[in-house]
C-alpha positions as CSV (number, residue, x, y, z in Angstrom):
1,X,0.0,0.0,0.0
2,X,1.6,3.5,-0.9
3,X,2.4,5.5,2.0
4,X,0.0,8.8,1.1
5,X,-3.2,6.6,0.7
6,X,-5.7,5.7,2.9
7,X,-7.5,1.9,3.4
8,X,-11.3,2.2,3.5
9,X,-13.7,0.3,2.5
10,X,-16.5,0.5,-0.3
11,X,-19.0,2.1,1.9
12,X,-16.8,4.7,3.0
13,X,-16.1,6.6,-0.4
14,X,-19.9,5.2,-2.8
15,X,-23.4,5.8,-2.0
16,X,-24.2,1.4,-2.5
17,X,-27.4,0.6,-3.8
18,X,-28.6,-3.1,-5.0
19,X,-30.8,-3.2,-8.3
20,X,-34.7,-3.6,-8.6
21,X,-36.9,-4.6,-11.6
22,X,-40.1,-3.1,-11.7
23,X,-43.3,-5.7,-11.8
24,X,-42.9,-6.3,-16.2
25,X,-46.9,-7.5,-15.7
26,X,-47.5,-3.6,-15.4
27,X,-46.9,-2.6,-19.2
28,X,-46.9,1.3,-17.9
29,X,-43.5,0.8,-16.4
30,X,-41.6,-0.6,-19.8
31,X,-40.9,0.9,-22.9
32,X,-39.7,4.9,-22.1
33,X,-36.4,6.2,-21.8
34,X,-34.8,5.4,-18.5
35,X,-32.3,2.8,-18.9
36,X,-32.6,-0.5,-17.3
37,X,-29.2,-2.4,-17.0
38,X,-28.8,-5.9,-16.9
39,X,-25.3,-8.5,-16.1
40,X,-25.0,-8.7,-20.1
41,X,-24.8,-5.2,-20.6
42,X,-21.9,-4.5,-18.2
43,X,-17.7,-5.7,-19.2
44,X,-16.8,-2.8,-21.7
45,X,-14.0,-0.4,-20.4
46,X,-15.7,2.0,-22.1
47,X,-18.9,4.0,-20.3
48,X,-22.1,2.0,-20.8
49,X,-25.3,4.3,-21.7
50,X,-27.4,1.7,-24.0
51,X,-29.3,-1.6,-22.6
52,X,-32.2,-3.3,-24.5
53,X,-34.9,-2.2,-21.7
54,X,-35.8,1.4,-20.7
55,X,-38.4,2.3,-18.2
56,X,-41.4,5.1,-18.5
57,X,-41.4,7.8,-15.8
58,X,-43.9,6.3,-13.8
59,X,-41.3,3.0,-14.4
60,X,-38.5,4.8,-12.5
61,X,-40.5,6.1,-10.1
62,X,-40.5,2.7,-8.4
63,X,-37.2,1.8,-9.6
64,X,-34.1,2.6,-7.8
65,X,-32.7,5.1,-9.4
66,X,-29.0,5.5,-10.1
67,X,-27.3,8.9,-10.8
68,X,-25.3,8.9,-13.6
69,X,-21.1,8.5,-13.4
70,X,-22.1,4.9,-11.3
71,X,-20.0,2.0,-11.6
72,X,-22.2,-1.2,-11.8
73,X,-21.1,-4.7,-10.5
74,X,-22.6,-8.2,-10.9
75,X,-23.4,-9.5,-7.9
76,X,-25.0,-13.5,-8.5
77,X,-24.4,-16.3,-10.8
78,X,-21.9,-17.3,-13.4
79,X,-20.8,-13.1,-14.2
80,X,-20.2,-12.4,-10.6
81,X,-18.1,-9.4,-10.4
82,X,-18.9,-8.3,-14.5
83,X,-18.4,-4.4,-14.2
84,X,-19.7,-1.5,-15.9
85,X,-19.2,2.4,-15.8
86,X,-22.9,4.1,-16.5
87,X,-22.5,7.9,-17.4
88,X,-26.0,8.2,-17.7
89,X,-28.8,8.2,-14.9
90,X,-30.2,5.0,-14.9
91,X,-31.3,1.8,-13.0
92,X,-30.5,-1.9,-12.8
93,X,-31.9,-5.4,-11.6
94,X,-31.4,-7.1,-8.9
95,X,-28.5,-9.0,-9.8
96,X,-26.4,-5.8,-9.5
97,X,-24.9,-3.8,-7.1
98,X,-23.9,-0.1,-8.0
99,X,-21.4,2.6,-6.4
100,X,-22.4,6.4,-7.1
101,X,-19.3,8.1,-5.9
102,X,-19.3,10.4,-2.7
103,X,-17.9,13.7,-2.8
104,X,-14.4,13.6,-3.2
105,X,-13.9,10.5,-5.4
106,X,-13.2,10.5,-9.3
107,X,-15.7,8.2,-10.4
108,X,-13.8,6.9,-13.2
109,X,-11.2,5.7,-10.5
110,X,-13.9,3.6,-8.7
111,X,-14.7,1.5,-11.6
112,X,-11.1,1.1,-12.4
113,X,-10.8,0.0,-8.7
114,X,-13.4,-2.4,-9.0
115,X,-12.0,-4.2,-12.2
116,X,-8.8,-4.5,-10.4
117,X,-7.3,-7.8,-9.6
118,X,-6.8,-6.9,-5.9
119,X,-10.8,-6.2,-6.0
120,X,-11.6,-9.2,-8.1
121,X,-9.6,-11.4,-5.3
122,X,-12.0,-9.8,-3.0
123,X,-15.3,-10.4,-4.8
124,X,-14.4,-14.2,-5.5
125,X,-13.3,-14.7,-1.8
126,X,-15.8,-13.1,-0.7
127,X,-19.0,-14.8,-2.1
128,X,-20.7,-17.4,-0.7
129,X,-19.5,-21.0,-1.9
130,X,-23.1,-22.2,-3.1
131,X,-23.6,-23.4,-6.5
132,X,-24.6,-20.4,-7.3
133,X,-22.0,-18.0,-6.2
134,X,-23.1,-14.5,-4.6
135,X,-22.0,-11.9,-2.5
136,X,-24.5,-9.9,-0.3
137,X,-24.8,-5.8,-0.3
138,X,-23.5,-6.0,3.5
139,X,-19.9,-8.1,2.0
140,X,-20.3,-6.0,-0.4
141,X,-20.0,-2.5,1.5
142,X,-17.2,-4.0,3.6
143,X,-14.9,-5.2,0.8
144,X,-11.7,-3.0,1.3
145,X,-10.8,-0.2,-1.3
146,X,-7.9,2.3,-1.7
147,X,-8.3,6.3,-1.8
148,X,-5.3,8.2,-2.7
149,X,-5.6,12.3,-2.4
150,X,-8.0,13.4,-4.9
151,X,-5.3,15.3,-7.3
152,X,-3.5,12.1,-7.4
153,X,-7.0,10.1,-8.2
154,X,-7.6,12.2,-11.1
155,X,-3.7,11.7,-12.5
156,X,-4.2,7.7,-11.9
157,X,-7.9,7.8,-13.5
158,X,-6.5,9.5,-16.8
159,X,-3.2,7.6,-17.3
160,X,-5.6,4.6,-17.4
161,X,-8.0,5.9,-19.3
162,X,-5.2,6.9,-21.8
163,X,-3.3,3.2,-21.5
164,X,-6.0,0.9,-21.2
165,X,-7.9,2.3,-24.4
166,X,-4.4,2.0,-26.6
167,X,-4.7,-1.7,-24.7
168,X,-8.1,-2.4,-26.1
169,X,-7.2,-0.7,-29.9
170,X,-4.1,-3.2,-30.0
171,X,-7.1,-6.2,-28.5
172,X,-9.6,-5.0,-31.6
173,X,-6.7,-5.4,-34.1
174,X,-5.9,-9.1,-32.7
175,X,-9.6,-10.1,-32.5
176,X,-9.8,-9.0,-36.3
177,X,-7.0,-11.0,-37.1
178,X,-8.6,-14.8,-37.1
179,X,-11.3,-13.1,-39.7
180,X,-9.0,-12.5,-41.6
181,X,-7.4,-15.2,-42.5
182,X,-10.7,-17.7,-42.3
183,X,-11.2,-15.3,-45.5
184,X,-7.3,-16.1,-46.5
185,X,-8.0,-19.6,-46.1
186,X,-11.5,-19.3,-48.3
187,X,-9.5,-17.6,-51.2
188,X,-6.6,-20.4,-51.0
189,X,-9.1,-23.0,-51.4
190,X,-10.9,-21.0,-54.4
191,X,-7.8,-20.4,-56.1
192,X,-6.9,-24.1,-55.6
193,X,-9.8,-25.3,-57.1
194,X,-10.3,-23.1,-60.4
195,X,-6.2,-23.7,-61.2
196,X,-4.8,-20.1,-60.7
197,X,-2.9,-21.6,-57.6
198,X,-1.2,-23.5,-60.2
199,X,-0.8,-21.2,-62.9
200,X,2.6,-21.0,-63.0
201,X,2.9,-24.5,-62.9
202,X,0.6,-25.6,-65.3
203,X,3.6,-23.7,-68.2
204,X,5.8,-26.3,-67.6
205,X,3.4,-29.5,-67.5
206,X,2.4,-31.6,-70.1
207,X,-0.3,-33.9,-67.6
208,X,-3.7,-34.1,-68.8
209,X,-6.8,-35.6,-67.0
210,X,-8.2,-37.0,-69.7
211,X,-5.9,-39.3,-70.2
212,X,-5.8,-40.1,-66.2
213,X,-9.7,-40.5,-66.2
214,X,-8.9,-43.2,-69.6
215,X,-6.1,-45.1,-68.1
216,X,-8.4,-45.4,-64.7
217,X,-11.3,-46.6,-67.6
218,X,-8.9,-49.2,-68.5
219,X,-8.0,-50.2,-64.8
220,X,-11.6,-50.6,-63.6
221,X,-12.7,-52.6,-67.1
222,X,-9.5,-54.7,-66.2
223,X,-11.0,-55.3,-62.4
224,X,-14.2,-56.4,-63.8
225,X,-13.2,-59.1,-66.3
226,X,-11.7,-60.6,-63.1
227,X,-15.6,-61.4,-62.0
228,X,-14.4,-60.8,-58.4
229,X,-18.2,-60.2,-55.8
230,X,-16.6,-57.4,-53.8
231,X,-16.8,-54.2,-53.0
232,X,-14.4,-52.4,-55.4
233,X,-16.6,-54.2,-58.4
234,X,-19.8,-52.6,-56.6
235,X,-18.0,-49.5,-56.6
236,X,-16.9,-49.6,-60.5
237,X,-20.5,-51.0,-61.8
238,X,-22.3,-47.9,-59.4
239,X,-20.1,-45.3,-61.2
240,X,-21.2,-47.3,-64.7
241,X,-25.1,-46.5,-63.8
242,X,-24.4,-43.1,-63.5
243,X,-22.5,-42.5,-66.5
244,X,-24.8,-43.7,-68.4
245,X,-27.5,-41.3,-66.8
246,X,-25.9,-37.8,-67.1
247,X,-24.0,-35.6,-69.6
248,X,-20.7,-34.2,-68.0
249,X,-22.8,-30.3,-67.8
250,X,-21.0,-27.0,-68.6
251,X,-18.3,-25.5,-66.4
252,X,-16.5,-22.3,-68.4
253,X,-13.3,-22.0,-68.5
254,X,-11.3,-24.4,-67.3
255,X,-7.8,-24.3,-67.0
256,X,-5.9,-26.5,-69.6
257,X,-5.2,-29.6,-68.9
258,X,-8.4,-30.7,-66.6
259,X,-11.8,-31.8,-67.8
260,X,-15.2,-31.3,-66.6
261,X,-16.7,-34.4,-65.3
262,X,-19.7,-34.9,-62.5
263,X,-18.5,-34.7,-58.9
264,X,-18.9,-39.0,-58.5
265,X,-15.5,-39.0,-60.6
266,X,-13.7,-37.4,-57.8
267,X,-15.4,-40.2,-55.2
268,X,-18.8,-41.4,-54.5
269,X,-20.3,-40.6,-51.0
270,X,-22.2,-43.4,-48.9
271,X,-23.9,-42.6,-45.6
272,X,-22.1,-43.8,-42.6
273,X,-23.2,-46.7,-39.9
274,X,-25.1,-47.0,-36.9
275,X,-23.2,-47.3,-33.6
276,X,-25.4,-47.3,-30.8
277,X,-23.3,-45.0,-27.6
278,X,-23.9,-48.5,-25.5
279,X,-21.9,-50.3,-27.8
280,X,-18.8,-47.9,-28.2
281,X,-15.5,-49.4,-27.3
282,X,-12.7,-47.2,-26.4
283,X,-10.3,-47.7,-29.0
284,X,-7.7,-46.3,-31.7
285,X,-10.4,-45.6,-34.3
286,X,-11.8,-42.6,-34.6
287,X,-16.1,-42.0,-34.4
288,X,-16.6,-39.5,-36.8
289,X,-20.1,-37.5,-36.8
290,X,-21.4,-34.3,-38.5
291,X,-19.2,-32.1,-36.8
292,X,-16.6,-34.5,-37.0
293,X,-14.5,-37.1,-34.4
294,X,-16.6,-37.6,-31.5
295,X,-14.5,-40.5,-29.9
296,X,-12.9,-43.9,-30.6
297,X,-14.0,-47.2,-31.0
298,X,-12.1,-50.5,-31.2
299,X,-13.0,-51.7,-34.5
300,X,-12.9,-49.2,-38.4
301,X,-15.7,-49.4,-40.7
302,X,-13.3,-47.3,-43.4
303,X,-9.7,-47.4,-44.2
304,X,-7.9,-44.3,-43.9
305,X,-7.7,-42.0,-45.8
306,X,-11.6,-41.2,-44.2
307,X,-13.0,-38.0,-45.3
308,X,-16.6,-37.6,-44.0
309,X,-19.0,-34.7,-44.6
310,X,-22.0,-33.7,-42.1
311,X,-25.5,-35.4,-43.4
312,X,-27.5,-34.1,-40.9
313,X,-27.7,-31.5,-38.1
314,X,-24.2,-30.1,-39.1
315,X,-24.4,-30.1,-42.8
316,X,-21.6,-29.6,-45.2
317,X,-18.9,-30.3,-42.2
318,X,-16.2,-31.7,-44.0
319,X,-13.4,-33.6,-42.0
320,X,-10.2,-35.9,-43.0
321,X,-8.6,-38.4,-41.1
322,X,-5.3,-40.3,-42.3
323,X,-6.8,-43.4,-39.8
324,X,-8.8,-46.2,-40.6
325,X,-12.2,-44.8,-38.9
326,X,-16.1,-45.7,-38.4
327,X,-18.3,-43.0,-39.9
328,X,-21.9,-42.3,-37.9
329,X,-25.4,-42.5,-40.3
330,X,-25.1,-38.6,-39.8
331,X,-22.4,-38.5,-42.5
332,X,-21.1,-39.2,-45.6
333,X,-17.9,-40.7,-46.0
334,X,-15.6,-40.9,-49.4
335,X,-15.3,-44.1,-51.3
336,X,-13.6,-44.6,-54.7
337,X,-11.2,-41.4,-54.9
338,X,-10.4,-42.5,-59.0
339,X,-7.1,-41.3,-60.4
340,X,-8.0,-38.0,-57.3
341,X,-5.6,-37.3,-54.5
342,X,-7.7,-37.5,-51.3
343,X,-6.2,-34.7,-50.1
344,X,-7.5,-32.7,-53.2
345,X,-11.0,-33.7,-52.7
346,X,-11.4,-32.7,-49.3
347,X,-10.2,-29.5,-50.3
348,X,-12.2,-29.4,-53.1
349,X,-15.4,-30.4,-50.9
350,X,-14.3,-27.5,-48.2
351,X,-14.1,-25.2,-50.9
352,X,-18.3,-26.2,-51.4
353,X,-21.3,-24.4,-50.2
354,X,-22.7,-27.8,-49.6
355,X,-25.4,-26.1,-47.1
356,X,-27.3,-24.9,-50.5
357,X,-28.0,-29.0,-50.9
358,X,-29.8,-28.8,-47.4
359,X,-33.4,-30.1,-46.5
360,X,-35.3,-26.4,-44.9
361,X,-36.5,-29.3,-42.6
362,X,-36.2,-28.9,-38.7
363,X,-33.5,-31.0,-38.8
364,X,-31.4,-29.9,-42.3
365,X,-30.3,-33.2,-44.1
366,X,-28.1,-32.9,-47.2
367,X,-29.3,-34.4,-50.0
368,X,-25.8,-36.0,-51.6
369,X,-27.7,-36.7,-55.3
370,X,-28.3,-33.2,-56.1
371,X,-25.0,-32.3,-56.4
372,X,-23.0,-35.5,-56.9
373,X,-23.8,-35.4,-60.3
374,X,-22.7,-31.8,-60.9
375,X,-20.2,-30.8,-63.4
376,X,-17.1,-30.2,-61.7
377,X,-13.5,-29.6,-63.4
378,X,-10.9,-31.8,-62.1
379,X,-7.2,-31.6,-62.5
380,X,-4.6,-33.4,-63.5
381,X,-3.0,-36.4,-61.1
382,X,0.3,-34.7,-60.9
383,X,-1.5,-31.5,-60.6
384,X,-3.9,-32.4,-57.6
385,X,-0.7,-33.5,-55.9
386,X,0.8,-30.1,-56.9
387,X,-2.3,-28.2,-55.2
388,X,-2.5,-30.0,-52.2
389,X,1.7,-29.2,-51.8
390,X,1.0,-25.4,-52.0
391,X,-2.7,-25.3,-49.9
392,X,-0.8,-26.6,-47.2
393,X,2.4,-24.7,-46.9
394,X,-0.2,-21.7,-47.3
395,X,-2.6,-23.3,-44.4
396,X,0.9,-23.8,-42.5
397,X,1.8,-20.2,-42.7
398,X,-1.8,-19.1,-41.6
399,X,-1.3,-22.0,-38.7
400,X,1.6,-20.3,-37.9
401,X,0.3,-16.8,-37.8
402,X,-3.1,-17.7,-35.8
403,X,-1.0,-19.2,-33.0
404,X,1.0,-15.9,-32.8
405,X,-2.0,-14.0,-32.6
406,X,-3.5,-16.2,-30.0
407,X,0.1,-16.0,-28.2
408,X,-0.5,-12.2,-28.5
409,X,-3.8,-12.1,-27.0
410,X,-3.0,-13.8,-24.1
411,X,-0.5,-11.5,-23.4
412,X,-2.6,-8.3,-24.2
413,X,-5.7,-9.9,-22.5
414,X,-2.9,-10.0,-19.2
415,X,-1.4,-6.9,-20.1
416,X,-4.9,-5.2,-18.8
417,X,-4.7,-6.6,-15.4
418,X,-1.2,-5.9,-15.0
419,X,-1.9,-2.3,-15.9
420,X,-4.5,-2.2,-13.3
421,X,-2.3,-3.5,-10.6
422,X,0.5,-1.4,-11.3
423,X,-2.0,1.7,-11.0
424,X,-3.4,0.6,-7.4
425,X,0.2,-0.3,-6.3
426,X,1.0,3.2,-6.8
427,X,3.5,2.7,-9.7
428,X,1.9,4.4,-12.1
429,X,2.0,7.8,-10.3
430,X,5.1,7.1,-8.2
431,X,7.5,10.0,-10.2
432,X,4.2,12.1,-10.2
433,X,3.7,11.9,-6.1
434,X,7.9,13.1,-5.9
435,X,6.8,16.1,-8.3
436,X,4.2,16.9,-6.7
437,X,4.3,16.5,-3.0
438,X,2.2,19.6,-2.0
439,X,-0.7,17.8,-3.7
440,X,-0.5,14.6,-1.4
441,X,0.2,16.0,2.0
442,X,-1.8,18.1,4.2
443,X,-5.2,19.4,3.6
444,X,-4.6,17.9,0.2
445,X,-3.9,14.3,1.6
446,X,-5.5,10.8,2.0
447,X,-6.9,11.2,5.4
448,X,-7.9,14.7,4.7
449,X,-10.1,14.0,2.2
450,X,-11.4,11.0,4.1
451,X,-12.2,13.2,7.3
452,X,-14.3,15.4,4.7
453,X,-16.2,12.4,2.9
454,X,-17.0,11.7,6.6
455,X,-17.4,14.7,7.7
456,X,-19.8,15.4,4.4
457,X,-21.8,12.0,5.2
458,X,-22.2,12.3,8.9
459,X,-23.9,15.4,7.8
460,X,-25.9,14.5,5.2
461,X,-27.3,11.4,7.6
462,X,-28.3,14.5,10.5
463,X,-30.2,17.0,7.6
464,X,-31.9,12.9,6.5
465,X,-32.9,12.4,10.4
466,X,-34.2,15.7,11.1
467,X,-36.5,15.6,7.8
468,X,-37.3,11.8,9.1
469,X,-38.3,13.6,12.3
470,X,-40.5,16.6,11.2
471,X,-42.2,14.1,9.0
472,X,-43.5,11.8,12.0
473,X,-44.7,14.9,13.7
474,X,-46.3,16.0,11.2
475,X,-48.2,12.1,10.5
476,X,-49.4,12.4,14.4
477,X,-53.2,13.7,14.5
């Protein structure tokens, strides 16, 4: 504790009121323009003044009313100590407890007070340990504070006001950052799949697809004169049918080399298996649902590579796994990848709005024939191989630059605090208190000020008493 302050506690320096929400059954209380503030509209640094529910005048009449410059805190539940400086008159529920200021304190300091760790130890210590935490207006009012002379208040309240908002500009940048490369990530992938990743490439190539998607003709004719009854010759004869039931459709432009083909070339897409929760084994398989790998089982219903694609609830969730894995019934999984890297195609199906082939059900299901049979352009062999190469090192580099940023913010998300405790430790304005030393000492110190906010109060409490008084005489017949 610096030397020139004084220990108090909350009730000492802040008029504390606890929240109240007028009865919403009376309609003439809701809908005017007397803010009501609620735990979700308090954690901003920044003054709060707007809230989702305002009050008429006959509304605030039986609300508590706040003056304005208040600094609100969370009192119950899960947001217990969320914080909030309201520069407007206003009001708040129950679940908040507010601090207007007495004479003699800079408001803004309060509120930086109360978002300080050395006040947040206090709120969590002292709630009660129920399961649903809380901390009563009498805790409360004893919790301890700080209050340094008020020329020295003002200096620490502006320094902060100054450091913290360069803190947040620096957070806003961050937070943009992860936006900003989903969209680098979305244009990789587009570029990737229209050829102009591979551009430059494609100058010194001779590959062509059509004469991949002939040689794997030959290989899967070759399969079938072996008459073998297994899956593969399932596979080939299913991509028969539906080559003979659609034209390979229009795609414009395509880069040289590639040829348009429906999307079953690339791989067909079964729905995955029932496997009841009871019957799960722990083991080194993944489970793979909509949203992707929701555990292990002991035994694979596909060999790796698995790419699966959500079916229902999370549609168009595409996933890969290099494992052998056991797809639920709500997803697809690949089969028959043709002359295609598997890598490729899952790029290729990320690159998809497959939401568009949604059910508007309840429960959206995609609908894998109304687009399986869409023309698509597909590259070369060599190519794909060529595409995946460069969407990853690209992916890598936007890896790479996410965990930076995510380094960052947790730094900048403790740089706050640390800011705060440097201020109530007195380090901020240590050089300021040696420069100034008339303004902390005698009728401009701590305990000055203190013996006036007391002074002030003790006052104020007399002039409420006497009114009190006169009143009752006045009520006698």
């Amino acid at each position: 504790m610096v030397e020139q302050w004084a220990v108090v506690k909350l009730a000492d320096i802040a008029e504390i009121q606890t929240g109240s929400t007028p009865s919403k059954k009376n309609l003439e209380f809701y809908g005017g323009e007397y803010p009501l503030f609620k735990p979700g509209d308090l954690g901003s640094i920044y003054p709060v003044n707007k809230t989702e529910d305002y009050l008429t005048e006959s509304g605030r009449d039986v609300a508590r009313q706040i003056p304005e410059n208040s600094t609100y805190v969370t009192c119950i539940g899960a947001t217990i100590g969320k914080t909030g400086f309201v520069d407007v008159p206003a009001t708040c529920n129950q679940q908040i407890n507010t601090l207007s200021p007495l004479t003699g304190v800079e408001p803004k300091l309060l509120f930086y007070w109360m978002i300080s760790p050395q006040m947040n130890r206090q709120v969590v210590l002292g709630s009660s340990s129920t399961t649903m935490p809380i901390i009563n207006k009498s805790r409360f009012s004893n919790l301890d504070s700080v209050l340094p002379p008020l020329a020295e208040q003002k200096v620490i309240a502006e320094k902060l006001d100054k450091l913290l908002a360069k803190v947040d500009s620096i957070k806003a940048r961050l937070d943009a950052v992860p936006d900003t490369l989903k969209r680098f990530r979305q244009s990789v992938l587009a570029a990737a799949v229209s050829g102009k990743l591979t551009e430059e490439w494609r100058k010194s190539s001779t590959a062509n697809a059509e004469e991949d998607f002939k040689a794997l003709l030959i290989q899967e004719k070759e399969y079938l004169d072996r008459k073998k009854k297994d899956d593969e010759t399932k596979i080939i004869k299913e991509k028969q049918k539906f080559r003979k039931e659609v034209t390979n459709g229009d795609v414009n432009d395509i880069p040289s080399g590639w040829i348009i083909k429906p999307f079953f070339e690339l791989c067909l897409l079964n729905r995955g298996f029932d496997l009841p929760t009871a019957k799960r084994k722990a083991g080194d398989y993944p489970i793979l649902s909509a949203g992707g790998e929701i555990g292990s089982h002991n035994e694979f219903k596909v060999n790796g590579p698995c790419i699966t694609v959500g079916r229902s609830g999370s549609v168009g969730q595409v996933f890969y796994t290099t494992l052998n894995a056991w797809p639920l019934n709500t997803a697809l999984y690949a089969k028959s990848y043709g002359f295609s890297d598997p890598k490729f195609i899952f790029y290729k199906l990320k690159s998809m709005d497959l939401t568009q082939y949604a059910s508007s059900t309840a429960v959206p299901t995609l609908n894998r024939n109304e687009f399986t049979h869409e023309a698509v352009a597909i590259p070369p062999s060599s190519e794909q191989t060529e595409i995946v190469r460069r969407v990853e090192k690209l992916f890598a580099y936007a890896d790479k630059v996410e965990a930076e940023v995510n380094a960052a913010q947790e730094r900048v998300n403790k740089l706050t605090q640390s800011i705060l405790a440097k201020a109530f430790r007195g380090e901020l304005t240590a050089k300021w208190r040696e420069q100034n030393p008339e303004l902390i000492s005698g009728e401009n110190s701590a305990e000055a000020l203190l013996a006036s906010i007391q002074k002030e109060r003790k006052a104020e409490r007399e002039k409420l008493k006497s009114k009190n008084k006169t009143r009752t005489r006045k009520a006698k017949p």
